[in-house]
N, C-alpha and C positions, 0 to 999 in steps of 0.2 A: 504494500500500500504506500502511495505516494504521500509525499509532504501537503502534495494542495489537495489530494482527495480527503487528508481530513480537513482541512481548514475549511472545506465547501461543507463539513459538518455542523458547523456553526453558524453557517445560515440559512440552515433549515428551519421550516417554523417550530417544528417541537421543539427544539433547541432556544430558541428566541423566548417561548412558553417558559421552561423552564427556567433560564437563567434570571426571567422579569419576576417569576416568582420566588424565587432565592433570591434576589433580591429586594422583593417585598417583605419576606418573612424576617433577614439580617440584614436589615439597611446600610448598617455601619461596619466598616472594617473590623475585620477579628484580629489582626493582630496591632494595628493602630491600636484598639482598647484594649488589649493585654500589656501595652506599653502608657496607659492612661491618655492617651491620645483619642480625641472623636473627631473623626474624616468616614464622610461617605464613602459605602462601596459604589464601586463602578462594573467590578467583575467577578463575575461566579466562577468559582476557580476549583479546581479537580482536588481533591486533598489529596488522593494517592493520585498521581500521574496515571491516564492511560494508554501514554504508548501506543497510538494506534486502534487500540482496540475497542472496537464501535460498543459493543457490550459495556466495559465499564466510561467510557465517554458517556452512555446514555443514561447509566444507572449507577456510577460512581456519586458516591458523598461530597458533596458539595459545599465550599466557604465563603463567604463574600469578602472582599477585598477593595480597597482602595488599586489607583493603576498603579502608582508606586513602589508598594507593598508588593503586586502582582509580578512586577518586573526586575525587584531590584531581591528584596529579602525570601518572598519564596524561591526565586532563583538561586539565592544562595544553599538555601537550607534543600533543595534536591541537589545541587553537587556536591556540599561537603555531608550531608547527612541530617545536620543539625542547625540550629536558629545559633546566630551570634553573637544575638541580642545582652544585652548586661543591663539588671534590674537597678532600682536607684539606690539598692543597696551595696551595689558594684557585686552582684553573685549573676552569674549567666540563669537567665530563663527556662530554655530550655533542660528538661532533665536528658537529654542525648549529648548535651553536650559535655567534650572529654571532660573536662575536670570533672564531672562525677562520675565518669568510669574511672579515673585516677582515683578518684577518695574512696572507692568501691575496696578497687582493686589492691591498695593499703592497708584497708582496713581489714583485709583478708590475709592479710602475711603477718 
């Protein structure tokens, strides 16, 4: 499957359907508010990636996002694995990320 047969997925009307009510339902960015931040989503965005695959494209879990968030930080967090965000109390957010596989992994020797 091509790159543009799926992008022609997303201008499907069920696809349209959907995404207006994912963003009906979570108006506001999920991870803007997990950083205390409120910015409208803009984009219904796949939590697990689906790679092509029409299946979970059509029936994957769904987040709303701002376009920012869509293009910059979940980007990041599918190449390295994790969010790299840093809470206001300077401890990383994400529980994927290494320092607590390191404090894990410490704590275990």
């Amino acid at each position: 499957m091509s790159t543009g047969d799926v992008h022609r997925w997303y201008n499907r009307p069920s696809w349209q359907r959907r995404r207006a009510y994912q963003l009906q339902c979570e108006p506001l960015c999920k991870f803007c508010l997990q950083r205390g931040r409120v910015e409208p989503a803009t984009v219904a965005d796949h939590i697990d990636a689906h790679a092509g695959d029409y299946n979970k494209f059509r029936l994957g879990a769904l987040q709303s996002l701002c376009a920012t968030c869509h293009s910059s930080t979940k980007a990041v967090i599918e190449k390295r694995g994790y969010d790299v965000a840093i809470g206001a109390d300077g401890v990383p957010l994400d529980p994927k990320h290494p320092v607590y596989t390191a404090a894990r992994s410490a704590r275990n020797h």
